[in-house]
C-alpha positions as CSV (number, residue, x, y, z in Angstrom):
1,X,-54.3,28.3,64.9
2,X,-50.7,28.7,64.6
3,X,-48.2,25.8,64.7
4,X,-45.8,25.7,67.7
5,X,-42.4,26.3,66.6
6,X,-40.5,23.3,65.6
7,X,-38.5,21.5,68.5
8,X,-34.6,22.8,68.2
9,X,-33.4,19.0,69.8
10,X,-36.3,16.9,68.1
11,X,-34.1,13.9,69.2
12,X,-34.3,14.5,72.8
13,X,-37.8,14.9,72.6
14,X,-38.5,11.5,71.5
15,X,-35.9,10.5,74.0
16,X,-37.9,11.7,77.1
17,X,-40.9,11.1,75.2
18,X,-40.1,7.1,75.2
19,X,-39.2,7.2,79.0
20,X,-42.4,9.0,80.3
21,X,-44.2,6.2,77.8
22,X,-43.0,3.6,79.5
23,X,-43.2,4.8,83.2
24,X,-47.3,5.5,82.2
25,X,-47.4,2.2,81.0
26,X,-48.0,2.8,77.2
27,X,-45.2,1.1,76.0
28,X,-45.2,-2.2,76.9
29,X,-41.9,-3.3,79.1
30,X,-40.1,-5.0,81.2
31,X,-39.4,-4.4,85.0
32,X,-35.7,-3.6,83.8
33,X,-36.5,-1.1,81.5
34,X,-39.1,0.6,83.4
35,X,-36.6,1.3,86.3
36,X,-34.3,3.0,83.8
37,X,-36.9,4.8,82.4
38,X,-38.2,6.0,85.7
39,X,-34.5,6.8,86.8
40,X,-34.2,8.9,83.9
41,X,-37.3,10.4,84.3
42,X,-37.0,11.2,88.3
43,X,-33.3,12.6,87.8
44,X,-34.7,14.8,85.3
45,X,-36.7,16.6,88.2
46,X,-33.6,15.6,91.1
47,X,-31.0,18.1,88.1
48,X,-33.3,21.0,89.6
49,X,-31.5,20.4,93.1
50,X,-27.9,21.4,94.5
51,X,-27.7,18.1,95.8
52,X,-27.6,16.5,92.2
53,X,-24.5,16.8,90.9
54,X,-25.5,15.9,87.4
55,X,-28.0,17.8,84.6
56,X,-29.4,17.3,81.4
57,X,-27.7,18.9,78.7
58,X,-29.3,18.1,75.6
59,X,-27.1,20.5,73.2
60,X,-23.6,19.3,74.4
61,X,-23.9,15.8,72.8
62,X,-27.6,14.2,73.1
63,X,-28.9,15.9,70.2
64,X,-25.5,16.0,68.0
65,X,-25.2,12.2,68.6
66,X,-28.7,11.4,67.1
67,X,-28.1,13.7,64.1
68,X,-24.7,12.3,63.7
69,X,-26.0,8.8,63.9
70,X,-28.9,9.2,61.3
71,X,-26.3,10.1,58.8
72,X,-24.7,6.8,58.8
73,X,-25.4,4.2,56.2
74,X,-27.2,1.2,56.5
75,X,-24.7,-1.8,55.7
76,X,-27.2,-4.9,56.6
77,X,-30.3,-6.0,55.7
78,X,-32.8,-5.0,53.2
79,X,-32.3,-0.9,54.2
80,X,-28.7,-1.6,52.9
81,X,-30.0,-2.1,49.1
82,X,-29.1,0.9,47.0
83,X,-31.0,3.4,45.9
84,X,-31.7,2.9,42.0
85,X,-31.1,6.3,41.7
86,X,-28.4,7.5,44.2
87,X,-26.5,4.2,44.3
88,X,-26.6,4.4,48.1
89,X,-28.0,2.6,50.8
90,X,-30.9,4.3,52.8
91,X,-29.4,6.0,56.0
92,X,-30.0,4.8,59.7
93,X,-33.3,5.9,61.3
94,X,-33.4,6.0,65.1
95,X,-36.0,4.6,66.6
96,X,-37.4,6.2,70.2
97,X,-35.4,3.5,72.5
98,X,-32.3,4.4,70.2
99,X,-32.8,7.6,70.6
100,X,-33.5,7.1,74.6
101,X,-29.9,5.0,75.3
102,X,-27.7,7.5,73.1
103,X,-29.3,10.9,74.9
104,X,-28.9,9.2,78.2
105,X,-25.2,8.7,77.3
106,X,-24.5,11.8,75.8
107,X,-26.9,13.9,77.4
108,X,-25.9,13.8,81.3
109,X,-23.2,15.9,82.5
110,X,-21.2,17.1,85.6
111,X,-22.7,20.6,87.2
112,X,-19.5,21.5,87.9
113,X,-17.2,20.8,84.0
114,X,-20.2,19.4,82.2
115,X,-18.1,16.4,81.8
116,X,-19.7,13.4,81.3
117,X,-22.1,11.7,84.0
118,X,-21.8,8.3,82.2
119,X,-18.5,6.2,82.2
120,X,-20.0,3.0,81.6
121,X,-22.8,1.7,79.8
122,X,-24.6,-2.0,80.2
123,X,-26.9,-2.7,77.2
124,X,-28.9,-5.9,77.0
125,X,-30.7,-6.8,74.4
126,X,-32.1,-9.4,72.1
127,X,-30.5,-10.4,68.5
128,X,-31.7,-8.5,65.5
129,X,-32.6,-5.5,67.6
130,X,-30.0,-3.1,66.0
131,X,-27.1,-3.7,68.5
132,X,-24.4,-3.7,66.6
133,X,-26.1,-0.4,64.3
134,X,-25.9,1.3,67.6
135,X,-22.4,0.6,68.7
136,X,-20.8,1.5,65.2
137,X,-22.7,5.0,65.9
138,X,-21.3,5.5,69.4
139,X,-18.1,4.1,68.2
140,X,-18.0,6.1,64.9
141,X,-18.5,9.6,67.9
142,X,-16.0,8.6,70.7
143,X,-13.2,8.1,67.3
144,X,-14.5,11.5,65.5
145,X,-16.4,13.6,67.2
146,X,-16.2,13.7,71.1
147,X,-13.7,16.2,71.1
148,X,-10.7,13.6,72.3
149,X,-6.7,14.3,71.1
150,X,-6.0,11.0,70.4
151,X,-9.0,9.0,70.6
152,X,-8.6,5.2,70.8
153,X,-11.7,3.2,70.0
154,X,-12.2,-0.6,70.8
155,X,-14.6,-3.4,69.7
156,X,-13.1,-6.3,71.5
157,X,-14.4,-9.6,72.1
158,X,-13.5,-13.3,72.5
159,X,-12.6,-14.3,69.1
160,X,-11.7,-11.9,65.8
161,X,-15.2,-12.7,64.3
162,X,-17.3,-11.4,66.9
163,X,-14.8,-8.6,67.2
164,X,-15.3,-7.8,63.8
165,X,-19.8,-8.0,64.8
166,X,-19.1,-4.3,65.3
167,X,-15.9,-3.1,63.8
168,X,-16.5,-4.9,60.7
169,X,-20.3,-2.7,59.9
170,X,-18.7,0.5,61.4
171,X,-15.4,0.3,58.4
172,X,-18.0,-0.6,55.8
173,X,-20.0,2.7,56.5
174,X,-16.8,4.6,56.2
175,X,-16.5,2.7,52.5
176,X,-19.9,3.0,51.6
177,X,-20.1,6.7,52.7
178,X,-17.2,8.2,51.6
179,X,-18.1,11.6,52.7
180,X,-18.3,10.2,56.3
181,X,-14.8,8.7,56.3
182,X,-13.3,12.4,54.6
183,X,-15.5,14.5,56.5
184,X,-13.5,13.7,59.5
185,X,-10.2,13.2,58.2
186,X,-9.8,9.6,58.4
187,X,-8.2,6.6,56.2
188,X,-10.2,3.3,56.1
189,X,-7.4,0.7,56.7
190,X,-8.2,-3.4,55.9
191,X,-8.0,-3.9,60.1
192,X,-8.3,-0.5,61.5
193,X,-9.6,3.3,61.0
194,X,-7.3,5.7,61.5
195,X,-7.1,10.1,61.4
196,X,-3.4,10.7,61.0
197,X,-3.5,14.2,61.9
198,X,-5.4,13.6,65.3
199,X,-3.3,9.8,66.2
200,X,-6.9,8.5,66.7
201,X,-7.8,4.6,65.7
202,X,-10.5,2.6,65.4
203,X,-10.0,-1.4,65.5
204,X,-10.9,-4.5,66.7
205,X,-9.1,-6.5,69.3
206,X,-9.0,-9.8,70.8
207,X,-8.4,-10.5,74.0
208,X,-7.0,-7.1,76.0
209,X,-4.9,-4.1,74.5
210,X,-1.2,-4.2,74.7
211,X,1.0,-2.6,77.0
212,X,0.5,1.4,76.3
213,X,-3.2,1.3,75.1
214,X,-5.5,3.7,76.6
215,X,-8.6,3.4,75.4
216,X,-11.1,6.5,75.0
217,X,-14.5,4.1,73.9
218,X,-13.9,0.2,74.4
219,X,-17.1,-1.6,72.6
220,X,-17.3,-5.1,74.5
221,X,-19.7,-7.2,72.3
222,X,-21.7,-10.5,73.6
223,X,-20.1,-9.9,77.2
224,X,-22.1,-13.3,77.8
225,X,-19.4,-15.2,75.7
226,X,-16.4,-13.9,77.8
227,X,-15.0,-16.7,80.4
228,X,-13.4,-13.8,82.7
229,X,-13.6,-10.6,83.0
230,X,-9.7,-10.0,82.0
231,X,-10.3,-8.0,78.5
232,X,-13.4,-5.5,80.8
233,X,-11.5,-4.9,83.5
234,X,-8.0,-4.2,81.0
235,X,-9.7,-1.8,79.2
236,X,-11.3,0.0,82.4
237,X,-7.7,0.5,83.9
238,X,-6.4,1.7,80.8
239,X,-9.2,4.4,80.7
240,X,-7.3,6.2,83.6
241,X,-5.5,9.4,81.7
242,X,-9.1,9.9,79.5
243,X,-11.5,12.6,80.8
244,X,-14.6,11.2,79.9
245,X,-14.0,7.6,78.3
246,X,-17.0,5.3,77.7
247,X,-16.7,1.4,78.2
248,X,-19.5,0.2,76.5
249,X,-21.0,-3.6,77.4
250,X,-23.6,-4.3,74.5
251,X,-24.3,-8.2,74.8
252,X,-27.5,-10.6,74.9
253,X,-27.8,-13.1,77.9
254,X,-26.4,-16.7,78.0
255,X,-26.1,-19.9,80.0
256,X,-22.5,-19.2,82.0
257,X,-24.3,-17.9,85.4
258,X,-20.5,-18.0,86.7
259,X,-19.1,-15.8,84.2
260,X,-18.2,-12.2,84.3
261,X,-21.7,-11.4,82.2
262,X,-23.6,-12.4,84.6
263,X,-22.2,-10.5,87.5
264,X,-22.5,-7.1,85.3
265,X,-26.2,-7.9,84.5
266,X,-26.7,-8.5,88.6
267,X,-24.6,-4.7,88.9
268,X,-27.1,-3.5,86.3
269,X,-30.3,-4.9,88.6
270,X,-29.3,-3.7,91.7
271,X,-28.7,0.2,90.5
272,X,-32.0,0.0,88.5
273,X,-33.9,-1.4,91.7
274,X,-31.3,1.4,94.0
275,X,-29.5,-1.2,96.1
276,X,-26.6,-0.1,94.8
277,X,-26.0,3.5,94.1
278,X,-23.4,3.7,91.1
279,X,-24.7,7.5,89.2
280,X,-21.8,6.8,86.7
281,X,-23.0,3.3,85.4
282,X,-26.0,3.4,82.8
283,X,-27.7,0.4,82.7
284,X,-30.5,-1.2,80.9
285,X,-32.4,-4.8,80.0
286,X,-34.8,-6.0,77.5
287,X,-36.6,-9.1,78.4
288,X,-39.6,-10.4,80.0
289,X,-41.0,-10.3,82.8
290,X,-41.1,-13.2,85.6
291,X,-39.8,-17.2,84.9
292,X,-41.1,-17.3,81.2
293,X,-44.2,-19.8,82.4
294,X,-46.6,-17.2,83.0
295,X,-47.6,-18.2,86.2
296,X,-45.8,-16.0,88.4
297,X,-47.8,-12.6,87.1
298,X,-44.9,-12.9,84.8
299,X,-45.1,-13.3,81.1
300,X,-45.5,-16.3,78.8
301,X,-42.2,-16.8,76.7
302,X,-44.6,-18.6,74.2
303,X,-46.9,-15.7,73.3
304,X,-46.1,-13.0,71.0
305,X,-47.0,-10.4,72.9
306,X,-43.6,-11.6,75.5
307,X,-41.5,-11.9,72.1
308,X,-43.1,-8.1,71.5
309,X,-42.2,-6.9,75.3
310,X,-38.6,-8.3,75.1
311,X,-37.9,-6.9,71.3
312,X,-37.9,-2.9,71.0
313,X,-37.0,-3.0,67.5
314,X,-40.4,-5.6,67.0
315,X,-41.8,-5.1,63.7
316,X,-39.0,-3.3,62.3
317,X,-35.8,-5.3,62.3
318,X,-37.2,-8.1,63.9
319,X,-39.5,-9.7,61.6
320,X,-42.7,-11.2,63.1
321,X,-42.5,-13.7,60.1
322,X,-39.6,-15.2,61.3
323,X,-39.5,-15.1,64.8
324,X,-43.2,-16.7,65.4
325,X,-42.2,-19.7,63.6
326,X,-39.4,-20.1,65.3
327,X,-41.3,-19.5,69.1
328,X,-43.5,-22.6,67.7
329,X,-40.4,-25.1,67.0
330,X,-38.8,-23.9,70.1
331,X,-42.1,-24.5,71.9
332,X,-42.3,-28.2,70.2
333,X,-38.6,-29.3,70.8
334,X,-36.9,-28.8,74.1
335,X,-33.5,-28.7,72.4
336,X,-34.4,-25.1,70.8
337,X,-36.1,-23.7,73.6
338,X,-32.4,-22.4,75.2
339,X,-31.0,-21.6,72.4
340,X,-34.3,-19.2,71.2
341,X,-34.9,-17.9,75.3
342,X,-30.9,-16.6,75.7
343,X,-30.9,-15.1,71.8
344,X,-34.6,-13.4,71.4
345,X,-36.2,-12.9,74.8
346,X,-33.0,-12.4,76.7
347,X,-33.6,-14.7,79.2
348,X,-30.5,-16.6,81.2
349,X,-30.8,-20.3,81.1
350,X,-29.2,-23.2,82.3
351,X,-26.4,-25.1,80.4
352,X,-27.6,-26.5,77.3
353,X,-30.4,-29.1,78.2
354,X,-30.7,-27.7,81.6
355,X,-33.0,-29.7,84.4
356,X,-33.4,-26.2,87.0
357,X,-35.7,-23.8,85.1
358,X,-33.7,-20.7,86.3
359,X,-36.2,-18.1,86.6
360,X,-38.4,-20.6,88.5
361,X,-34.9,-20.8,90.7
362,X,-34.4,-17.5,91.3
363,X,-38.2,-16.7,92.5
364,X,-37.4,-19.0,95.0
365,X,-35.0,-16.9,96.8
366,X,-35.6,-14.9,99.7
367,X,-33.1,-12.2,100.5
368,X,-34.8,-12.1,104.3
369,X,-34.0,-15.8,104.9
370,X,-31.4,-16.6,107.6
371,X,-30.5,-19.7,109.3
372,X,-29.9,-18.5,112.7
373,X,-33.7,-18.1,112.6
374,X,-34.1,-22.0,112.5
375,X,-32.4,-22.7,115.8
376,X,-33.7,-25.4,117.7
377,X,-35.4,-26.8,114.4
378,X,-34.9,-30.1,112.8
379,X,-32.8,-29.8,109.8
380,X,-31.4,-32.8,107.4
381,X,-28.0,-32.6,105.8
382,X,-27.0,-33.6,102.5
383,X,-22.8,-33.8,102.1
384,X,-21.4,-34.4,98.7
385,X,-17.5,-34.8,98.7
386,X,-15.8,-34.4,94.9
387,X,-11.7,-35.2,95.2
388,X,-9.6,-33.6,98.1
389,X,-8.9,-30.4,95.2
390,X,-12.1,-29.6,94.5
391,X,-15.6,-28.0,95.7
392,X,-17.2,-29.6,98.3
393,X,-21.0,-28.8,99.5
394,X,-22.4,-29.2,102.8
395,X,-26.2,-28.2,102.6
396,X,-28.9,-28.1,105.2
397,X,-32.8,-28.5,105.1
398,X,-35.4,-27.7,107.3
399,X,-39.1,-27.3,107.2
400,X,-40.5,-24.2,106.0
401,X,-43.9,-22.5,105.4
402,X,-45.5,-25.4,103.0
403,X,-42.2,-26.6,102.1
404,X,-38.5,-26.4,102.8
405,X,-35.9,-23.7,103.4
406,X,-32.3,-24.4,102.3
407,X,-28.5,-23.6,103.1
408,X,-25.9,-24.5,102.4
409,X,-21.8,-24.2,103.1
410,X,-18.8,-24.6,100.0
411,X,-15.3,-25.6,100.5
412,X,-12.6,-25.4,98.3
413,X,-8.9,-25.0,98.6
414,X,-7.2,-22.3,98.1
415,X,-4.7,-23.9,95.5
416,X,-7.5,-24.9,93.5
417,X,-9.3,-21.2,93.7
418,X,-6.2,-19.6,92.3
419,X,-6.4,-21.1,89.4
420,X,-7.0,-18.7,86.5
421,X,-10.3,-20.3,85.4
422,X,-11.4,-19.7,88.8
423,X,-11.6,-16.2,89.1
424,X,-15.5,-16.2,89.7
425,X,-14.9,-18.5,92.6
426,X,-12.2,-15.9,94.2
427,X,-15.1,-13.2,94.0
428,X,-17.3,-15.7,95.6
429,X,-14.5,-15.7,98.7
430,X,-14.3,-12.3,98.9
431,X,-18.1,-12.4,99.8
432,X,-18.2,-14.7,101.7
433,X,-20.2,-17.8,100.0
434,X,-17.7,-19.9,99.5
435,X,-14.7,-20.8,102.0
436,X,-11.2,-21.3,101.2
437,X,-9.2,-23.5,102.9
438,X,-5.4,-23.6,103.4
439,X,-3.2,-25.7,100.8
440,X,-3.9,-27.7,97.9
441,X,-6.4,-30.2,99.6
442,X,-9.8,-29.4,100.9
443,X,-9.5,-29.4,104.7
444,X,-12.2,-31.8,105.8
445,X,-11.9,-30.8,109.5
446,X,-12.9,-27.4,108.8
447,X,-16.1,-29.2,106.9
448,X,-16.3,-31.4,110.3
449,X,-16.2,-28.7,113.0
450,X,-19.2,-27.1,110.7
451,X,-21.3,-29.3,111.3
452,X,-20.4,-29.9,114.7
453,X,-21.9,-26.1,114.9
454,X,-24.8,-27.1,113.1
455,X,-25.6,-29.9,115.4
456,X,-25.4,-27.5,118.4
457,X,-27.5,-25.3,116.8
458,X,-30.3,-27.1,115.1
459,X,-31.8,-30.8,115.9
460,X,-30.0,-32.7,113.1
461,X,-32.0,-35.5,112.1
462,X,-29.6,-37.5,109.9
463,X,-26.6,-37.1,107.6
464,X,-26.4,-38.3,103.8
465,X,-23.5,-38.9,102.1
466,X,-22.2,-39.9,99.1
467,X,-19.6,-43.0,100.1
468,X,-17.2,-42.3,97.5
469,X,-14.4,-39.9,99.0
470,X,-16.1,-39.4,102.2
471,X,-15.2,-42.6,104.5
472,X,-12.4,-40.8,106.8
473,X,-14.5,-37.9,107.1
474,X,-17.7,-39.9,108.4
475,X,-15.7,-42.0,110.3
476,X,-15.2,-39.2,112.0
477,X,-18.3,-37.9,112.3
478,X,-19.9,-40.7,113.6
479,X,-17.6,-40.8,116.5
480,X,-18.9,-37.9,118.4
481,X,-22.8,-37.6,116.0
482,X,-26.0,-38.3,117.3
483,X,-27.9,-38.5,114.5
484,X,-27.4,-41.4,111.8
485,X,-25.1,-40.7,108.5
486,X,-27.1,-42.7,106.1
487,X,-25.3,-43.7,102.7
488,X,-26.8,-42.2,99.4
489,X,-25.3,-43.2,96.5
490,X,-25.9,-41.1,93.4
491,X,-27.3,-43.8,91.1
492,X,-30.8,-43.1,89.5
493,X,-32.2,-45.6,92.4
494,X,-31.6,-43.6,95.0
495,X,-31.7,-39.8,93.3
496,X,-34.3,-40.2,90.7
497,X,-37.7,-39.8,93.5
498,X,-35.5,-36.8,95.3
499,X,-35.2,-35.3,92.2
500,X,-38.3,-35.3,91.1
501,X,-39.2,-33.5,94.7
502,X,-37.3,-31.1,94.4
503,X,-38.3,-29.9,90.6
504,X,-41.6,-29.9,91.8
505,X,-40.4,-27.8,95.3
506,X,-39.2,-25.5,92.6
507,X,-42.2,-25.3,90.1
508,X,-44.5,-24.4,92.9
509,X,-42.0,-22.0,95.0
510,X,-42.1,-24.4,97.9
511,X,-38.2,-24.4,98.5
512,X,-36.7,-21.2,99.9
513,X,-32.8,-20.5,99.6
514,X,-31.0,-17.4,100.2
515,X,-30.0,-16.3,96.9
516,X,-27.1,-18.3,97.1
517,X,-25.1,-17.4,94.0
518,X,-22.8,-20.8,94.0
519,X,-25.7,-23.1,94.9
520,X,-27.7,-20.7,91.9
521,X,-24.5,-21.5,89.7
522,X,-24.6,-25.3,90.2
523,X,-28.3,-25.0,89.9
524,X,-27.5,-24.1,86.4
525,X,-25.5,-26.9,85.9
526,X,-27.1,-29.9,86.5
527,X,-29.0,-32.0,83.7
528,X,-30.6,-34.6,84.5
529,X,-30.3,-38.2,83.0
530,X,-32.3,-40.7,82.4
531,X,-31.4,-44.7,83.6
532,X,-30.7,-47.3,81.1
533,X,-33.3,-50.1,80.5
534,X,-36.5,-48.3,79.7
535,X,-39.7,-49.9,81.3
536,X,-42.9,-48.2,82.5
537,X,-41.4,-46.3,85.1
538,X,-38.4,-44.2,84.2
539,X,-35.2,-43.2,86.4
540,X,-33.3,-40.1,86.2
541,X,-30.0,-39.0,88.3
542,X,-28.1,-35.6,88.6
543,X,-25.3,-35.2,85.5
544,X,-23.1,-32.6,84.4
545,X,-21.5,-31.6,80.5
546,X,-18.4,-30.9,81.7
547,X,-16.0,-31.2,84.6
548,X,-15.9,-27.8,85.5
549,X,-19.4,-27.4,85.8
550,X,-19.9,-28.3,89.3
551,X,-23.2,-29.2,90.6
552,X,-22.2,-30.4,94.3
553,X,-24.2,-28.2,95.8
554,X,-27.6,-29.4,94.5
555,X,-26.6,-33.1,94.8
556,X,-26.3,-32.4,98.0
557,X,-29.5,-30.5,98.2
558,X,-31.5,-33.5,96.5
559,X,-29.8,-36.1,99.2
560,X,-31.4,-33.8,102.1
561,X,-34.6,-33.3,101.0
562,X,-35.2,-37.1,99.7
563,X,-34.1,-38.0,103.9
564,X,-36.1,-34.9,104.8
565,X,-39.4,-36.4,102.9
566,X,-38.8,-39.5,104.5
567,X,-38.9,-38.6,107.5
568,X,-42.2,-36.1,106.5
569,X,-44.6,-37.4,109.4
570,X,-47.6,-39.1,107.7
571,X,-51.1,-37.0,107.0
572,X,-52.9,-39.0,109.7
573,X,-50.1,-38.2,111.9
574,X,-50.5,-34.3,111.7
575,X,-54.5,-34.3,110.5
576,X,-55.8,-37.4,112.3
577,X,-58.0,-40.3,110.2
578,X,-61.2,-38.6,108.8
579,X,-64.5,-40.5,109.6
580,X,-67.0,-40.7,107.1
């Protein structure tokens, strides 16, 4: 029997072998990563069409990037020892998920100039799974080999040393290698990696480029550590005069739900799942699969088969060794179990000693629910007021299914949203979930004439409010309301048994919202503190680590549905006394 001939773009092959592995369902992944797969897979056949204005060129750069990329060095770890004999380190071996993000990059083109398809690229992935190794390759190509007069390449971040996460590997291969660095003409600077002839660079930068940049590749590492999205969107604009530029976003998740990370990852969801077509934006996610607990058809964070799911590099930079022991401490003390979710499962979480599981949050939310459906129904109100320049919530209850459904209304003035630590919050404007007022105070009769519409609309049962900053306001209110305004304090007395309803609401998917991303944001916010004093039965109240971490919204929340289950009509009410 003869042997077929040997494949001319071996690379691509294991490429589109890995993505037809996952859609069957014999590699083990997420829901993320099989809807990347599976859109790779289903444009593959949708190229054959004239509607398609894309195809798969696997000679143009697929391939030639692989090749390329196996020729680096290693610079960490143990395959950067030398070689006793050749004095060099052993050179980078792409796995098939390697091999599957850089074809998909390089390998999709334009019908019509077989330019690029792919001008951005979202990868998230878990610590120790070659990130940085695969950004110094792509980086290393858009500066030397992508055919570009002038390239400039960018690893940017935050702060010089996670700048230099990437920048700093990628100039040590071009030391290491010296035949990579003269092969392409270029000079390995202490800051920066230059080819003379061509006025191409290769650096790091902090913050956003200066005036006259125009990146061809900008590298944005740990995206989850970026306040704003000021150095992403810099570097997109400055992309304009480049043909076929790359701005690559290679980061792990985190705990700032508010922050422009976050938003990206949503993008990334939404195109995967087709909600929102973007055919120039490659995206793909590494995690698990449901809230971590397992109970939700999801995966088990505490098993090594999630830690397996969530790592494609398991078993070969991630050491089993290492990582199970450390699932067992995270598993025994709370304190590490953020900290190991965010870094090697790629889970968000809430600020740092969170209350709101998030994933258990987020399978609350139903994207069908709408409060004009409730009319007629009895609803309770929560209303927490923070000072006249900053966010107030207004959040409604009402019965639902087995449980409770939930909405809710933010204010804040427009003074306040300006601000440049805000800019999340002018995004949240623009669609509509949170409303600006006029001026540097929040106007409390716009607040008012709300809930003058929800008492038209819905049977109001009562009103609580926090009495600190709110005594004009429900003053006022009471003049014209017919339902009481009872006063909640936020002490552990009167929040602690609310609380402790609404974690359980949570847990068991009893309490419906409508993917509300401030109230999701505040969600992630709020810790929760236990009262002074000790005894047998302990008290807890709603806390935050910081000032700007607001978590109105789900005091609010936890003041309607503590009057809401008071008011909960008794068993024998609804069921009648049993008789023996």
């Amino acid at each position: 029997m003869s042997r077929p001939p040997p494949s001319t773009h071996p690379h691509v092959d294991k490429a589109n072998a890995y993505a037809r592995a996952v859609v069957a369902g014999k590699i083990d992944a997420c829901k993320w990563v099989r809807l990347a797969c599976s859109r790779h897979v289903k444009d593959l056949k949708r190229a054959n069409t004239a509607a398609f204005p894309y195809r798969f060129d696997p000679a143009k750069a697929a391939e030639r990037i692989c090749m390329f990329g196996e020729k680096l060095p290693h610079v960490k770890g143990k395959w950067a020892r030398k070689d006793p004999v050749t004095r060099k380190p052993s050179r980078i071996s792409l796995e098939p998920w390697q091999c599957f993000i850089l074809c998909s990059l390089y390998g999709w083109v334009k019908k019509s100039n077989r330019m690029r398809r792919f001008l951005k690229g979202s990868i998230y992935i878990p610590r120790k799974n070659a990130k940085s190794t695969t950004a110094c390759i792509i980086g290393w190509w858009m500066f030397s080999k992508d055919d570009e007069p002038g390239a400039e390449v960018y690893s940017g971040a935050t702060s010089e040393k996670q700048a230099w996460e990437v920048f700093g590997p990628a100039r040590e291969m071009g030391v290491v290698e010296p035949g990579l660095a003269q092969g392409v003409g270029a000079t390995i600077n202490a800051r920066s990696i230059v080819r003379l002839g061509e006025n191409a660079k290769f650096e790091p930068i902090i913050g956003k480029p200066g005036d006259g940049a125009s990146p061809h590749c900008a590298i944005v590492d740990e995206y989850h550590e970026h306040p704003d999205s000021t150095l992403h969107d810099t570097m997109k604009t400055g992309m304009g005069a480049r043909e076929q530029p790359l701005l690559l976003i290679i980061s792990t998740a985190g705990d700032n739900i508010s922050g422009p990370c976050r938003a990206d990852w949503e993008d990334c969801e939404k195109i995967l799942e087709g909600v929102i077509e973007d055919e120039t934006h490659f995206a793909i996610i590494w995690t698990i699969d449901g809230d971590g607990t397992g109970k939700d058809g999801g995966d088990d964070w505490t098993t090594e088969a999630a830690l397996a799911k969530a790592n494609p590099n398991w078993g070969v930079s991630v050491n089993p060794e290492i990582y199970l022991p450390d699932q067992k401490a995270a598993m025994r003390d709370a304190a590490k179990q953020a900290i190991f979710k965010t870094k090697h499962l790629n889970m968000w979480v809430s600020a740092k000693f969170g209350w709101i599981n998030l994933q258990s949050w987020r399978g609350c939310g139903d994207a069908k629910l709408n409060m004009e459906d409730f009319a007629g129904q009895e609803c309770w109100v929560g209303l927490d007021l923070a000072s006249k320049v900053d966010v107030l919530s207004m959040v409604a209850v009402f019965r639902h299914r087995d449980g409770f459904a939930c909405f809710a209304n933010h204010y804040m003035p427009e003074n306040t949203i300006a601000l440049p630590q805000n800019r999340h919050m002018q995004n949240w404007v623009a669609r509509e979930w949170l409303t600006q007022t006029e001026g540097a105070r929040t106007d409390h009769t716009r607040v008012e004439q709300d809930l003058r519409d929800w008492a038209k609309w819905f049977a109001v049962q009562e009103l609580a409010f926090d009495p600190r900053e709110a005594n004009y306001l429900v003053q006022q209110i009471q003049s014209w309301a017919s339902f009481p305004c009872i006063e909640t304090t936020q002490g552990p007395q009167t929040m602690s048994e609310p609380m402790k309803e609404l974690e359980a609401l949570i847990a068991t998917r009893k309490l419906h919202h409508e993917n509300d991303p401030v109230l999701t944001w505040m969600a992630s916010n709020v810790i929760k503190k236990e009262a002074r004093g000790g005894g047998p039965v302990k008290y807890y109240y709603p806390t935050k680590a910081k000032d700007e971490n607001k978590i109105d919204g789900i005091v609010a929340l936890i003041m309607a549905i503590g009057r809401a289950k008071i008011s909960q009509p008794s068993v024998y009410t609804t069921r009648g006394v049993l008789s023996a």
